[in-house]
Each structure stands twice: as structure tokens, then as C-alpha cells.
C-alpha positions, -999 to 999 in steps of 0.1 A, spaced: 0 0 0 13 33 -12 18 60 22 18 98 15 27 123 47 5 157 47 -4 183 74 -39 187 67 -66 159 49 -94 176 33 -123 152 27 -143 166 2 -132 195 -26 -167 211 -32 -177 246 -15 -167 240 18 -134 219 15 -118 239 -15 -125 278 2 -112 257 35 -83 247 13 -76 282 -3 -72 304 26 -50 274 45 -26 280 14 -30 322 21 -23 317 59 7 290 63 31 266 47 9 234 58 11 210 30 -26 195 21 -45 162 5 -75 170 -11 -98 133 -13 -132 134 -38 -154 109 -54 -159 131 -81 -133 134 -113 -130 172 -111 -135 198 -79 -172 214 -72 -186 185 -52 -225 186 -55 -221 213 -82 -212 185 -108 -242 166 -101 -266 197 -107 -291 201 -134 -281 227 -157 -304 254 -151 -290 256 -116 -276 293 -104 -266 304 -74 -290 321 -49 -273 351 -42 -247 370 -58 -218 353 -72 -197 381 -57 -195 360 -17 -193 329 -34 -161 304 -41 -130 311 -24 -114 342 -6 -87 346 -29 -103 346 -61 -132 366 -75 -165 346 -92 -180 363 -118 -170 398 -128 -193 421 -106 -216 428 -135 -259 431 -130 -282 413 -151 -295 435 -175 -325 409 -184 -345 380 -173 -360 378 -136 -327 388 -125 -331 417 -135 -308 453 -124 -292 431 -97 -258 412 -95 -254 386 -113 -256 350 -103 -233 322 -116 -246 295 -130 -240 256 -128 -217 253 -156 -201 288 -145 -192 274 -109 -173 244 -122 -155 262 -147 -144 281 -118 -136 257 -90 -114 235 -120 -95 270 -121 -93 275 -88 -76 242 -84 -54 240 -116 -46 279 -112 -42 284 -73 -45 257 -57 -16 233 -74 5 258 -86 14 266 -47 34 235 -49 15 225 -11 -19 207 -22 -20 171 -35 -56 162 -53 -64 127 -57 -101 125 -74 -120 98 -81 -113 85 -45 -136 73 -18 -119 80 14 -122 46 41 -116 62 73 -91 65 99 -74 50 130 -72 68 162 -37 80 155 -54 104 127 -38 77 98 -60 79 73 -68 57 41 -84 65 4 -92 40 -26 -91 46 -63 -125 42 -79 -107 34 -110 -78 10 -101 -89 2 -64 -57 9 -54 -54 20 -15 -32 50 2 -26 53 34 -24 91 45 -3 100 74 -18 131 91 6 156 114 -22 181 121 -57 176 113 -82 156 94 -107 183 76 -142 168 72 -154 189 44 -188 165 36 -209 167 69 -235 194 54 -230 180 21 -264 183 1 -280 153 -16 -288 168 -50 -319 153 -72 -294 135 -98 -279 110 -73 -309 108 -45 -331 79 -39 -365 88 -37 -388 81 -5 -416 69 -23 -424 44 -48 -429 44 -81 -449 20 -100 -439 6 -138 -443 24 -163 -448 60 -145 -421 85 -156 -403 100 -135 -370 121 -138 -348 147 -125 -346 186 -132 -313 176 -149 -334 156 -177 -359 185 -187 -332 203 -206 -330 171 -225 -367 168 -240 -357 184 -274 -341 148 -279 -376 126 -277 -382 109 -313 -416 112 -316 -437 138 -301 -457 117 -288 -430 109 -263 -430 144 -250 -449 150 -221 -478 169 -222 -485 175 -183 -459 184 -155 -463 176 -125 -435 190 -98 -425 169 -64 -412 195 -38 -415 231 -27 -378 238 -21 -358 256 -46 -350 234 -66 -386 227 -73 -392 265 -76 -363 263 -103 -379 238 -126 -413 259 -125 -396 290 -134 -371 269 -163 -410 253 -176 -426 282 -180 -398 302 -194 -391 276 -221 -427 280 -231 -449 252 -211 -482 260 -205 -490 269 -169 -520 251 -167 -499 219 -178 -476 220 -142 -490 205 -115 -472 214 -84 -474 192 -52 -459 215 -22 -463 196 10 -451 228 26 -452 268 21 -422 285 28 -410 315 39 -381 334 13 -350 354 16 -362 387 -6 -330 384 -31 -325 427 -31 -315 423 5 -284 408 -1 -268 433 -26 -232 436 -23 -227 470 -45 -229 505 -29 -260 514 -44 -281 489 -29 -268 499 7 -300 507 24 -317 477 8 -291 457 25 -277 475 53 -306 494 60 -327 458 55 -300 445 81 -311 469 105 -346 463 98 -344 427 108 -326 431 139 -355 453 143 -381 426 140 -363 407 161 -365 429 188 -402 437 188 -412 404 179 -433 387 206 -437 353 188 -424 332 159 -457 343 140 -448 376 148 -415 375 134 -425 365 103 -447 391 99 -428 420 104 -398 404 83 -427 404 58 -437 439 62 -401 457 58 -393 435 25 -368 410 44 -391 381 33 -412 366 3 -437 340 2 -453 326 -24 -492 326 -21 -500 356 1 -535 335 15 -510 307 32 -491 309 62 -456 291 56 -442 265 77 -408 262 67 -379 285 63 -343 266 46 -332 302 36 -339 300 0 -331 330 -14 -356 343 -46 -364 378 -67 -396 390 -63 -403 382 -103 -396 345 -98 -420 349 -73 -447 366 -94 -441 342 -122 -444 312 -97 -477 330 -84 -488 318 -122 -493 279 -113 -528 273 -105 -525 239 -102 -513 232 -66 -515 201 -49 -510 204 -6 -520 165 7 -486 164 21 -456 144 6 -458 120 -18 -462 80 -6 -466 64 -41 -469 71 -79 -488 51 -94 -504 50 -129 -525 78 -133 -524 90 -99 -503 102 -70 -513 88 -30 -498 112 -3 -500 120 31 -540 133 30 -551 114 -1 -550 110 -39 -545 132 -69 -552 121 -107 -527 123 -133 -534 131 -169 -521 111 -192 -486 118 -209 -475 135 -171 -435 135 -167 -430 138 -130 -401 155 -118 -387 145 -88 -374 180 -66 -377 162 -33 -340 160 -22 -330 185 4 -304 205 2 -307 211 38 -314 174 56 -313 181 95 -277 169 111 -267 175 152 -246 203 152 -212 191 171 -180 210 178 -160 222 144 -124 217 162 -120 179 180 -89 165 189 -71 153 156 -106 169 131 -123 195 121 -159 193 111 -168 220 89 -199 234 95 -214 272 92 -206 298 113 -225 325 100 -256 321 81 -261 318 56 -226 313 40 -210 284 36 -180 294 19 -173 322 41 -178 298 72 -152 271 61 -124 301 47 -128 317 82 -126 284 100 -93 277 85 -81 312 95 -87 310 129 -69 267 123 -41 284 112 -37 316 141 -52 306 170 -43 281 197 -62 254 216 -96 239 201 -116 255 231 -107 292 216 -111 281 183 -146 268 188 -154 300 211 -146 316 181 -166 288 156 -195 280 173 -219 255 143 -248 273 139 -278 248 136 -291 252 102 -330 262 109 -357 236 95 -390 246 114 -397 284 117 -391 276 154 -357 271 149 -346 306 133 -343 329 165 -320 302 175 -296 301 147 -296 339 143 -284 340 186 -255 318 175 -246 339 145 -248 368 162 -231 358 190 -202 342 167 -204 378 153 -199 398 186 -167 377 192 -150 382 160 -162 420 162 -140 418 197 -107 407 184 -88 428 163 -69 404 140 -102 382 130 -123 417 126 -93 428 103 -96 396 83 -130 395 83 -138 427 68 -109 423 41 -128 385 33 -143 390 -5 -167 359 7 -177 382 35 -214 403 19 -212 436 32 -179 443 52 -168 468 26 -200 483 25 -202 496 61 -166 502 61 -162 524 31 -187 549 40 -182 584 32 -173 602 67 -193 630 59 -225 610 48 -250 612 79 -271 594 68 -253 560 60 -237 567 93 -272 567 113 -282 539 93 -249 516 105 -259 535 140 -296 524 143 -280 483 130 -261 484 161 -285 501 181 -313 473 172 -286 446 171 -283 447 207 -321 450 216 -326 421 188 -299 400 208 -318 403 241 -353 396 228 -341 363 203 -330 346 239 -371 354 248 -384 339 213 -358 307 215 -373 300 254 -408 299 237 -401 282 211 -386 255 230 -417 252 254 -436 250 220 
């Protein structure tokens, strides 16, 4: 068996592993492993359906040292007059570069792809097997093993469904609709949609259907839950957008702070433009920090056929059983399966253990941003206890319960890097952090920016006393 010697194994080289990766190179001389299934770096990302962009701008996206995109704003499409997001093909043009331009060339990082990583011992030895040859390495660790997989996302390409699905029913994933041009006859195209799922991934093959010309009245949408959505204009990087975000910022912590229940909450991130929802006459239930314009939403508004029994139990021919009954389906229906979540519920544990770190977010809702600030604070600080004072996991919210309680972690993770001097530096230099530069660059002599940043603090701290109030309810609920 072939041994290799590294300071640092990453597991994993999509989002999370390659900007933990990128700012390890920035920040010391460690040498690093990278270990992936996949044949190039992007994890999930080459497994997504084509159509796929990024939820908010591509401008905090990737890694810290290079930029994704070039800053421009969509002058068309439902995108519309804001910055521009990158798409699927876009992101793994860019993560290949990253590796092949920055990460390689530093002479430190070894990739081996195509590898399913086997485990380790308790001395941190590690071990890895070609897909292709089945030939094993073992990995001798001196500092740390980086898992770079625990939030992971299943994506609808690779997922196994959780219902059945009886012969002869056809059912695909988003990554096949781009594909219908290539049916023989037409009587092999479908002529009835009908849409499993309510995330965003569902919410993205609506928008592609309609926009490549189906009917609405041929989508059939089954959402077993509403859900609350991240207003898109709220998370503007550029200067121009600053009260939209910075004044929106201060606005939430706002809502926080008055808010005397979860309901509440909701409502007044409604009122000031923080949130979206799709049907105005339903109260959501969920909230996985999907992130939406308010023209998807309008065109979304357009499907009258929507289906709420719950989650789908069985397909079977010419009809769908769920939770709270049946629903017919027309002949010629293609269903399209949009029921993997991105966000599947996983116990939050400590990012720095003895021998591993378990990358996990540290500020919502950033991935990339948590795992390049989680190997900054690796590299310059000492014992794991500071480092996870520093990095504490903030649980990813599922039930609208649970977002007062991510928000107190964030903000408290917040508060501590605000109180040390190095990490503030970094963090507002970070190009993966949203709005450092915005609040920093402000024109001394523009009051009004200036009582803006004012009233975020200001409301910040009243927000931070009442979200202790609205996580004790919440966990009496």
C-alpha cells in the first residue's frame, strides 16, 4: 500500500473543502490532500441540473482569494438590475481554475479525485481507494483531518426517492428537462408536468417550464409545505443597494427585537421586505433560507394547479397517494422529482476535535465564508476550546421555530469576532464576507449611511436580548 505524509486531509473539494483549502494555502506553509469521489473539484455542483444558479450574488461565493464572476448586473431575465448569479456550468468552470490555477501551482496541495476516502485510526492515519484502479493509500496526518462532507447536500441527480414508483410512470430529474428536445416522436413528449417539492430546486424547474414556453395550466405542483423566502435585493453587495441591504439588516434586527412570537417575526420580516412567500393566502411553515427575486415569485404566483396533501407516498399509474389522499394524473405527465434537500437536518457538534475539524457554518447563511474563516482561525489561533469560542456550528433552521436560535449563535459568533482585532481585520478584508466593505467604506461626511450603521447596532443589541425570549418559547412549543 502506497503512504503519502500531509499536514492537513481535506475530505471533500466542493464549496466548503476547497475555500477551507484556499485560505489554508494564504495563511501557512501546511502541505494538504484534497480526497473526492468526483473526477473534477465542485462537489454537488457536478451533479446539478443545468439550469441551476446560485441564490445570491456570485460576488460572496467560491473562495477568498479569487473573484466569481465579474461584478456585473443582469441587465434581463428575472434577475433583472441586480448582481449577477453564476450558474451551474459557471461554478465548475471556476472551482477546476481555482484548483489547476491556485491551488496546485502553490506546490503544497495534493488532489487525488475519483477517491472514496475509508476512514481513519485513532492515531489520525488515514486511508483512500481509487475508484478506477482500487488501489489504497494510506495518508499520514501531522495536524488535522478536515471533514469537508458533513453538510454535504444530496442533489436530485444521485438521491433515492422516498416513495415508490410504480412501472411504467415516468419519473426524472430537473437535470433531464433540458433534455426533451431529444424525444423521437412527439408523442414521447410530455404533455402534463407535474413538480414533487416546494424547495428551490422545485421553484427552479417551474420558473425553467414556463420560461421555455410550457403552459401553466400543464404544471401540476405538489408542495407539502409553504415557505418563507429570503427577498434576493437584500443581499446586494454594491454600494448602491446599501439601504436595501444595510438598512434591510437593520430592519431585521428590528423585527427581532419587537417580535413577541415566531408568527410575529415573520410578519414584520414580511412587512419591511426581508421576506417573500409565495401565495400571500397561506401561512408558511418552513424556512431553509432559500433565497428568490420578487419576479420568480410573481411568475411562480402563475401555477394554479397546486397540490397540498402532504408528501408523496406512491406514484402510481395515473395518480399520486400522499399523506392526506390521492390526486389524478393526466395522461402523458412526466413527474419531476425535486424532493431532495439540500438542507437534511444533522446534530450540530463541535468544528475543532482532537485530531478533526468538522466544517460546519458559522454564519448564516454562508457556507463558503464559514469554512475560509474556520481555517483562518486553524491556522492563528491556539487550543480547540478558543477556536470553537470563536466557531460556534450554527444549527441550520428547518422549522420556523428554529430561526431565532440560529440567528443568537450567529450573532453571538459575530460579537466575538467584532472583539478581536486580528479576526475583525480579516474579516472585513474577506471578499466571501457580503457587506464588510460596504459599512466600512462609507463616506465620513454621509450622515445618513452613518445613522443607518448607527440604528443596525443600536437594534442589534435590543434584537440580541429579545431572540433569547423567542428561542425560550419556542422551546416550550
Amino acid at each position: 500500500m502506497h503512504t503519502i505524509d500531509t499536514d492537513y486531509l481535506v475530505i471533500g473539494s466542493g464549496a466548503a473543502g476547497m475555500a477551507f483549502a484556499d485560505t489554508l494555502v494564504t495563511e501557512s506553509n501546511d502541505q494538504i490532500a484534497i480526497v473526492d469521489r468526483h473526477s473534477k473539484p465542485g462537489g454537488h455542483w457536478n451533479d446539478a441540473y443545468s439550469f441551476v444558479a446560485l441564490h445570491q450574488p456570485s460576488a460572496f461565493y467560491g473562495v477568498n482569494s479569487m473573484a466569481l464572476g465579474s461584478g456585473r448586473k443582469d441587465q434581463h431575465g428575472l434577475n433583472r438590475g441586480l448582481y449577477e448569479l453564476a450558474t451551474g456550468p459557471e461554478i465548475n468552470s471556476y472551482y477546476d481554475r481555482v484548483m489547476q490555477d491556485r491551488l496546485l501551482p502553490s506546490g503544497r496541495v495534493a488532489y487525488h479525485p475519483l477517491c472514496d476516502f475509508l476512514g481513519s485510526d485513532e492515531a489520525g492515519t488515514g486511508q483512500f481507494e481509487s475508484i478506477l484502479s482500487g488501489q489504497r493509500t494510506r495518508v499520514r496526518v501531522r495536524k488535522k483531518i478536515v471533514d469537508a462532507t458533513y453538510y454535504s447536500p444530496p442533489v436530485p441527480a444521485t438521491h433515492t426517492p422516498k416513495f415508490t414508483v410504480a412501472p411504467g410512470v415516468r419519473l426524472v430529474p430537473p437535470n433531464a428537462l433540458p433534455l426533451l428536445w431529444a424525444a423521437n416522436t412527439t408523442a414521447a413528449r410530455p404533455r402534463h408536468f407535474t413538480i414533487l417539492g416546494a424547495g428551490k430546486t422545485a421553484m427552479d424547474a417551474v420558473v425553467w417550464l414556463l420560461q421555455s414556453g410550457a403552459d401553466p395550466d400543464s404544471i401540476q405542483w405538489v408542495v407539502p409545505r409553504d415557505s418563507w423566502l429570503v427577498n434576493r435585493i437584500t443581499t446586494q453587495p454594491g454600494a448602491e443597494f446599501f439601504n436595501e441591504a444595510i438598512g434591510g439588516q437593520a430592519d431585521q434586527m428590528e423585527a427581532f427585537a419587537k417580535a413577541r412570537s415566531i408568527d410575529d417575526l415573520f410578519a414584520r420580516l414580511e412587512a419591511c421586505g426581508a421576506v417573500l412567500r409565495i401565495d400571500p393566502g397561506r401561512q408558511p411553515t418552513m424556512f431553509h433560507l432559500a433565497t428568490i427575486a420578487p419576479g420568480e415569485v410573481e411568475l411562480l404566483r402563475r401555477i394554479r394547479r397546486v397540490v397540498r396533501k402532504g408528501r408523496v407516498q406512491a406514484i402510481e399509474a395515473g395518480r399520486l397517494l400522499l399523506d392526506q389522499g390521492t390526486e389524478a394524473l393526466a395522461e402523458g405527465t412526466l413527474c419531476v422529482d425535486c424532493t431532495a434537500s439540500a438542507v437534511e437536518p444533522r446534530p450540530v457538534q463541535p468544528i475543532f476535535q482532537p485530531g478533526r475539524i468538522v466544517l460546519q457554518v458559522v454564519r448564516l447563511p454562508l457556507p463558503t465564508f464559514s469554512a475560509a474563516l474556520t481555517a483562518y482561525v486553524e491556522t492563528h489561533y491556539g487550543s480547540d476550546a478558543e477556536k470553537n469560542r470563536l466557531c460556534a456550528s450554527v444549527p441550520f433552521p428547518h422549522r420556523l421555530q428554529d430561526y431565532p436560535r440560529a440567528m443568537m449563535v450567529s450573532m453571538w459568533n459575530q460579537f466575538q469576532w467584532g472583539q478581536d482585532k486580528t479576526l475583525r481585520t480579516w474579516v472585513r478584508n474577506s471578499r466571501l464576507d457580503g457587506f464588510g466593505k460596504l459599512m466600512t467604506g462609507i463616506d465620513p461626511q454621509d450622515t445618513e449611511k452613518l445613522a443607518t450603521i448607527a440604528r443596525l447596532r443600536e437594534q442589534s443589541i435590543a434584537a440580541m436580548a429579545n431572540i433569547q425570549q423567542l428561542v425560550a418559547a419556542a422551546n416550550g412549543s
